[in-house]
C-alpha positions in Angstrom: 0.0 0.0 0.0 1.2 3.5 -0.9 1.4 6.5 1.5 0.8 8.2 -1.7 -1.8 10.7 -3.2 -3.6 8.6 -6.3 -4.2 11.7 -8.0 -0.7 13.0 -7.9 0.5 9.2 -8.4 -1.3 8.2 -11.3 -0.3 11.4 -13.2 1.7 11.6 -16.7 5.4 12.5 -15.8 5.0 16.1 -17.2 6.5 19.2 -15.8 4.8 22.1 -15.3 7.8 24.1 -12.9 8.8 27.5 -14.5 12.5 26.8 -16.2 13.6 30.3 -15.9 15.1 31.9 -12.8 12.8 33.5 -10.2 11.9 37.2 -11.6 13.2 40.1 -9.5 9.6 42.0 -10.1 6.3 41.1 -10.9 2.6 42.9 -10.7 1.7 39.9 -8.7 3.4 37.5 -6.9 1.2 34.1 -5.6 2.0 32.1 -2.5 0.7 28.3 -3.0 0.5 26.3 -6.0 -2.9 24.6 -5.2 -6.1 25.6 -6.7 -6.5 29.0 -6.0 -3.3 30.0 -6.4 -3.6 28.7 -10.5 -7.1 29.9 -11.0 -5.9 33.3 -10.1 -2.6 32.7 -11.8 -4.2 31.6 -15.1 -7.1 35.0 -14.9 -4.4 37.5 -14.0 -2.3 36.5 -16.8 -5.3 36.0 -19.5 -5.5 40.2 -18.0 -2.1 40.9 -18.9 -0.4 41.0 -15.5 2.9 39.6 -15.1 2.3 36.8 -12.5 4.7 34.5 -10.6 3.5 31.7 -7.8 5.6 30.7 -5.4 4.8 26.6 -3.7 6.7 25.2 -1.5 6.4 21.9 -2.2 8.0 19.5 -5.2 4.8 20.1 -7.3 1.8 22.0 -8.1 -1.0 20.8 -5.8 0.8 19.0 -3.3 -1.6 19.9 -0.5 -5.3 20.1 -0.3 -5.9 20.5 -3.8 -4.0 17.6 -4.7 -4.5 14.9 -1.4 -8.7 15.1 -1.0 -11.4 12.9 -2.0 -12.3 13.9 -5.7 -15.5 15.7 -5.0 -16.4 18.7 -7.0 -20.0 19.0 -5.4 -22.3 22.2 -4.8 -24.2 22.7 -1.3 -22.6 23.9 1.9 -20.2 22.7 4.4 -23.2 23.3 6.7 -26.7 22.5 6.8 -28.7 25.0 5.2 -31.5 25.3 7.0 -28.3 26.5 10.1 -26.7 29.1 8.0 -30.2 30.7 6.9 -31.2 31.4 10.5 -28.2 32.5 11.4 -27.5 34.8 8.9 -31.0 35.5 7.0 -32.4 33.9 3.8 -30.9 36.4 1.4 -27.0 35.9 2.6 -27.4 31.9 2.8 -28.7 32.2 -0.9 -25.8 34.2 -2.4 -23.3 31.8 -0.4 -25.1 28.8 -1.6 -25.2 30.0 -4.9 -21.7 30.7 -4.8 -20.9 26.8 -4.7 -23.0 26.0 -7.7 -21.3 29.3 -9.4 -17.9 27.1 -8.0 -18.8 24.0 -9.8 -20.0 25.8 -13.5 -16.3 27.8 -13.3 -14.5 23.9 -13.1 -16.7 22.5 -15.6 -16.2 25.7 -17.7 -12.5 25.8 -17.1 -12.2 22.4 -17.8 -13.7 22.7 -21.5 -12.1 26.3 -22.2 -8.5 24.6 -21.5 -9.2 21.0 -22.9 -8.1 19.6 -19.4 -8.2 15.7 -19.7 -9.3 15.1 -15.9 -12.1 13.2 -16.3 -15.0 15.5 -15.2 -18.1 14.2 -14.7 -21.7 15.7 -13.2 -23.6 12.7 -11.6 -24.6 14.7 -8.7 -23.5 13.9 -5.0 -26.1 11.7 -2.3 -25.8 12.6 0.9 -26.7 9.9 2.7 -28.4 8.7 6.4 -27.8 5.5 8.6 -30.2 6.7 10.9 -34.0 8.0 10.8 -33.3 10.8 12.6 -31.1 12.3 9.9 -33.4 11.4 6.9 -35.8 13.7 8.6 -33.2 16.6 8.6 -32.7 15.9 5.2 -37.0 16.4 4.4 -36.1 19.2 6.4 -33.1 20.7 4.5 -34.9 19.9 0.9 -38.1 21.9 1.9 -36.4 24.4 3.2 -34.4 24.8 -0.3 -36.8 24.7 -2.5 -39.3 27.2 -0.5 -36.5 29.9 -0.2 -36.3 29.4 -4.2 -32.4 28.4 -3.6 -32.2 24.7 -5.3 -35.4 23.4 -6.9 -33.2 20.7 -8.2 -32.4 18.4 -4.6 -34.6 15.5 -4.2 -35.0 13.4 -0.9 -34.9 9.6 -1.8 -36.1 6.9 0.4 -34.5 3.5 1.5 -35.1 1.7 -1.5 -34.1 4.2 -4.2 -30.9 4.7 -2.0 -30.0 0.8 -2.0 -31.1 0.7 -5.9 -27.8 3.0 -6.5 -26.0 1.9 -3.4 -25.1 -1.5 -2.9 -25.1 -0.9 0.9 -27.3 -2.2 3.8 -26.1 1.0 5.9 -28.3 3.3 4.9 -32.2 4.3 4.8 -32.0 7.4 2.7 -30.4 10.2 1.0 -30.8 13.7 -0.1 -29.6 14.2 -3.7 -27.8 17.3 -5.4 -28.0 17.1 -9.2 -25.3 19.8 -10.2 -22.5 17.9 -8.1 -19.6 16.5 -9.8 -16.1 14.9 -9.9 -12.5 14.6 -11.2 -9.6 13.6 -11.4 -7.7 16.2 -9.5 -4.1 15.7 -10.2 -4.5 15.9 -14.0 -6.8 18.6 -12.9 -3.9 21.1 -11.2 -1.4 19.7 -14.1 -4.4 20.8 -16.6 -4.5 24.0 -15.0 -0.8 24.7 -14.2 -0.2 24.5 -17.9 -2.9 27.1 -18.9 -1.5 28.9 -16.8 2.3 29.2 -18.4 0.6 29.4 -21.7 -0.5 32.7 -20.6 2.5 33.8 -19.6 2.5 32.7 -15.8 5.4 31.5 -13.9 5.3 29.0 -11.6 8.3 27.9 -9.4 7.9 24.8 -7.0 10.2 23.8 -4.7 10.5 27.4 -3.6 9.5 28.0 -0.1 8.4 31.9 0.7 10.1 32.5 4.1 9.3 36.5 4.9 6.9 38.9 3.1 8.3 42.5 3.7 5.4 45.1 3.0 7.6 48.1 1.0 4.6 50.8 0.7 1.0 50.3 0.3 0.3 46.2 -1.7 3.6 46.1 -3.0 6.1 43.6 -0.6 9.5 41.6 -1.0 8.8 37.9 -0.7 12.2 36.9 0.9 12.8 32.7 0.0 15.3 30.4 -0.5 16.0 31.0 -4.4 16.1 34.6 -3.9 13.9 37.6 -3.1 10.7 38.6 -5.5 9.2 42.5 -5.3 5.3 42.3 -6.2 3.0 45.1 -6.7 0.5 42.6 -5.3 1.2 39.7 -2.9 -2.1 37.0 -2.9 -1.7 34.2 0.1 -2.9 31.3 -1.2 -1.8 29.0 1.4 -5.1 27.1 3.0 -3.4 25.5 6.2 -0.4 24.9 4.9 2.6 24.7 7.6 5.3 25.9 5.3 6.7 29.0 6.1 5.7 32.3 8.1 4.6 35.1 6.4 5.1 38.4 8.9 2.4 40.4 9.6 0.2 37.6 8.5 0.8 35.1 10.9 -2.6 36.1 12.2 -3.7 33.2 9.8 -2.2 30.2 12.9 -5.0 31.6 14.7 -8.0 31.7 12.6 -7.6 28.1 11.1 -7.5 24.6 12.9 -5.6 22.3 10.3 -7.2 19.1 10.3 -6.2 15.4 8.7 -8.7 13.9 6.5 -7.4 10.7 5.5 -8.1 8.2 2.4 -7.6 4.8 1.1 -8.0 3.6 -2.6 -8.7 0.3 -3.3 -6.9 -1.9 -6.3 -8.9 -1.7 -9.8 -12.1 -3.9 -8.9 -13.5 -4.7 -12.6 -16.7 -2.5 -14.3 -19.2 -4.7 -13.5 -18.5 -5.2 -9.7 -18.2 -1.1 -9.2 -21.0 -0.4 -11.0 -22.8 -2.8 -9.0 -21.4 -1.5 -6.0 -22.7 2.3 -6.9 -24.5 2.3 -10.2 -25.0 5.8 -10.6 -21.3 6.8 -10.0 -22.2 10.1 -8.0 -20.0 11.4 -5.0 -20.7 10.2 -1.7 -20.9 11.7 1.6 -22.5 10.5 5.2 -24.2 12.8 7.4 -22.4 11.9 10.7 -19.8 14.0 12.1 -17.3 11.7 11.9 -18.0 11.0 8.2 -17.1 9.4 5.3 -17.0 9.7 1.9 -16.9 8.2 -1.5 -16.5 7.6 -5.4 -15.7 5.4 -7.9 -12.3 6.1 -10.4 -12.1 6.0 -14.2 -10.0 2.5 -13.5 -12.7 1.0 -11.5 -11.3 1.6 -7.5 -13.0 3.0 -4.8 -12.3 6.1 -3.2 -13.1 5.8 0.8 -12.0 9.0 3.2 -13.1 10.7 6.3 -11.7 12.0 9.1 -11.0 8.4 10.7 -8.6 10.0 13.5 -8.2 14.2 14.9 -4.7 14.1 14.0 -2.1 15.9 11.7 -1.4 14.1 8.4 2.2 12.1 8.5 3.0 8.7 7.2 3.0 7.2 10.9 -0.5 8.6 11.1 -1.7 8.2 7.7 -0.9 4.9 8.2 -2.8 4.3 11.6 -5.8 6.3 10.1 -5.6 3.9 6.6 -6.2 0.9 9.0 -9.3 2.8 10.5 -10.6 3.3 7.3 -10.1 -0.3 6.7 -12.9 -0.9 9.0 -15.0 1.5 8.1 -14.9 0.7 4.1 -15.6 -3.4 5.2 -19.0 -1.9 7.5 -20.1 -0.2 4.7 -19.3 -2.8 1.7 -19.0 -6.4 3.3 -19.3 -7.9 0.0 -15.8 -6.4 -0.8 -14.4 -8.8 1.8 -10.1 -8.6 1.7 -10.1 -6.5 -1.8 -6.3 -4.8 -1.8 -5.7 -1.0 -1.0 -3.0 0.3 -3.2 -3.0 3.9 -2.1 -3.9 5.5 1.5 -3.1 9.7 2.3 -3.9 11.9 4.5 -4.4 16.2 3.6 -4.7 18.7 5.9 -8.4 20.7 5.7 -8.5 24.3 6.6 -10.9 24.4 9.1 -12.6 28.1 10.3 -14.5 28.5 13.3 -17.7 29.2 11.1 -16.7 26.4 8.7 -17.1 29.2 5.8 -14.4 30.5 3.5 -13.1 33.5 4.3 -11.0 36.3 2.0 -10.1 40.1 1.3 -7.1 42.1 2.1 -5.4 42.3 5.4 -2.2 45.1 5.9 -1.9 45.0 2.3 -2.4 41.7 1.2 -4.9 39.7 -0.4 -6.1 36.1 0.8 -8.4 33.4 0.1 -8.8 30.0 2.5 -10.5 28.3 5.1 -12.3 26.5 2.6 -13.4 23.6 5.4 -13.6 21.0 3.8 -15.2 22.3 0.4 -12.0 23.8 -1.2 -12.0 21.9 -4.3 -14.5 23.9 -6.6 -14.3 27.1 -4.1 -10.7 27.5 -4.3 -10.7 27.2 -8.3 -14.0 30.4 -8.5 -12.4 32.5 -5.7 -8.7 31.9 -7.9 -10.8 33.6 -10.8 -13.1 36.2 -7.8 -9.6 37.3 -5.9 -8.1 38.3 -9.9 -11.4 40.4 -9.9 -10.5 41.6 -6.4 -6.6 43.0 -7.0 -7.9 44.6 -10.4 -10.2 46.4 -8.2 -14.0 44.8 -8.2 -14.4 44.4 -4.6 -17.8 43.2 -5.1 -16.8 40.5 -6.7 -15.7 38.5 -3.7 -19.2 36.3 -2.3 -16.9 36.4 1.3 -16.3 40.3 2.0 -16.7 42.5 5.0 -17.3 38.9 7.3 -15.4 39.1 10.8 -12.9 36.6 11.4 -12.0 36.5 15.0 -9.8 34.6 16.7 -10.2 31.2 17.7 -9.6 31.3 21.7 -6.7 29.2 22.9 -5.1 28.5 19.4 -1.9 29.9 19.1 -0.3 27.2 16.7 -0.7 23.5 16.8 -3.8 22.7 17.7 -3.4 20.4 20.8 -7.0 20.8 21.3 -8.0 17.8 18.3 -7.9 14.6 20.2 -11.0 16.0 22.8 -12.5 17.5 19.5 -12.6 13.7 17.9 -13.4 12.5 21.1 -16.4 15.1 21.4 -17.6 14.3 17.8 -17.7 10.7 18.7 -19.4 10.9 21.6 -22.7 13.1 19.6 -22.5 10.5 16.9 -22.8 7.8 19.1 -25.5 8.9 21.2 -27.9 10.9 18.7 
């Protein structure tokens, strides 16, 4: 089994890294090479602007954009029905709205830039084990469809779940058409390359130790190749542990990175996956300690979910590949001892709200703390934050939100083994 990403595994062994030296002066410079960081890299440069990104790691996408679950799906990170009485109807709408606008600009980007990732719109099923949460889900559809935000979801019942779902777990499911998946390392490499053709550089293995604001946006990015001037400097980090970026080391506080972890099972033949979920959609439970799953282009299942509250690292990648051992056989028995090849674990950049969050801060622009529902989000607020910096404020769905502090984190977050063991505890009693 492979402590590897599948995505960035199974990739062709192309290069996308920038051949030329690191530029002494851009009109933006981008820290992190995941999706945001391209999206924006790839709209600036379409605008004209000379644009460098600067990622840390060995490749483009080797954090959350590269190490999830393949889901591109529409809907919140929280229940609806939450958000739209805490907030109001109107602002729960645009932000919902703003995750189906996520999932049109990957399909659109996708076809504009001919990126061979295998995208596909089956929809996502979230699904219930227990009766109580299939009435949430009656609760969350109505609720929907009378505020006029989806008219599209659909509540299916026990039988029409197990008709897709070759599972004895669960007793219903609420469906979202407009969800969708990919393959996300061809994906990033897809995208890193429209990128360059537009003129963007982008330079892995080149960590950004010190930003030093000069006057107004423009800053020195101090790292290990040398030191970049930027008229514009664009954090595109997510939770990230690489590096410190001076007056922004506000960001430790505001987001609790947290491992998600996931196994891939060896190839297991076309007729026994699409017995085992016919309709090839994204899957996602409804517990707090959740899981979730798809089907590949070759035929293996994709099973994650946040087996342990732990930081990702091959000691506990490895730990949490074993839980989600267990987990995959409770859910699909009939798959008895099928082989993993692959199990990873990603950090998630977790907010207090479990909302996105992005403007300018001291004179630099940000987008993160996608929680969980970065993929689609971080490739529209990539394209959004390129709006932003060219000066459309309004273009950002996440402006003028507070984002306080999170009380007691000042760095790693000690706190996640009572948080899984909180979690745990709700699940197992509701």
């Amino acid at each position: 089994m492979k402590l590897d990403s599948y995505w960035n595994d199974s990739l062709p062994a192309t290069p996308v890294a920038s051949a030329q030296g690191l530029p002494a002066q851009v009109d933006v410079a981008i820290v992190g090479g995941g999706f945001t960081g391209l999206s924006a890299a790839l709209q600036l440069a379409r605008r004209g602007a000379s644009v460098v990104v600067l990622e840390a790691g060995a490749t483009v996408a080797p954090e959350a954009s590269g190490r999830n679950g393949g889901h591109v799906n529409n809907g919140l990170a929280l229940d609806y029905v939450e958000v739209a009485d805490r907030v109001g109807v109107e602002r729960a709408r645009a932000w919902y709205h703003a995750y189906d606008s996520a999932v049109d600009a990957v399909e659109r980007l996708v076809q504009q830039e001919h990126i061979d990732c295998g995208f596909l719109r089956h929809g996502k099923l979230k699904l219930a084990t227990k009766a109580y949460q299939v009435d949430a889900l009656h609760r969350s559809a109505e609720r929907l469809v009378a505020d006029g935000v989806d008219t599209d979801v659909r509540v299916l019942g026990a039988d029409e779940v197990r008709s897709e779902v070759q599972s004895e777990r669960f007793v219903g499911g609420l469906l979202y058409p407009r969800s969708a998946q990919m393959h996300m390392g061809r994906f990033a490499q897809g995208l890193a390359q429209a990128a360059q053709r537009q003129g963007a550089q982008i330079h892995t293995g080149t960590r950004v130790n010190r930003v030093e604001r000069v006057q107004g946006q423009v800053h020195r990015l101090h790292t290990e190749r040398g030191v970049v001037r930027a008229n514009q400097v664009l954090l595109a980090t997510g939770a990230s542990r690489h590096g410190g970026y001076g007056s922004f080391g506000w960001l430790r506080r505001r987001i609790v990175p947290i491992g998600s972890f996931i196994v891939v099972t060896e190839p297991l033949g076309a007729e026994r996956a699409n017995a085992l979920l016919a309709q090839r959609r994204t899957y996602t439970t409804i517990a707090n300690i959740h899981h979730y799953f798809r089907l590949t282009e070759d035929h293996r299942l994709v099973f994650g979910g946040r087996a342990r509250f732990a930081i990702s690292s091959p000691t506990s990648d490895a730990a949490s590949g074993e839980v989600l051992r267990q987990g995959l056989a409770e859910t699909f028995p009939q798959l008895g001892k099928v082989r993993l090849d692959y199990c990873w674990g990603g950090l998630v950049d977790i907010t207090q709200d479990r909302l996105p969050h992005a403007g300018e801060r001291d004179g630099l622009f940000y987008s993160m703390g996608y929680s969980g529902h970065g993929t689609q989000m971080s490739v529209l607020m990539g394209q959004r934050m390129a709006e932003v910096m060219a000066g459309n404020e309004d273009a950002n769905p996440w402006k003028d939100r507070s984002w306080p502090a999170i009380p007691g984190h000042f760095g790693p977050p000690w706190f996640l083994p009572a948080v899984g063991l909180y979690f745990r505890l709700k699940d197992r009693l509701a």
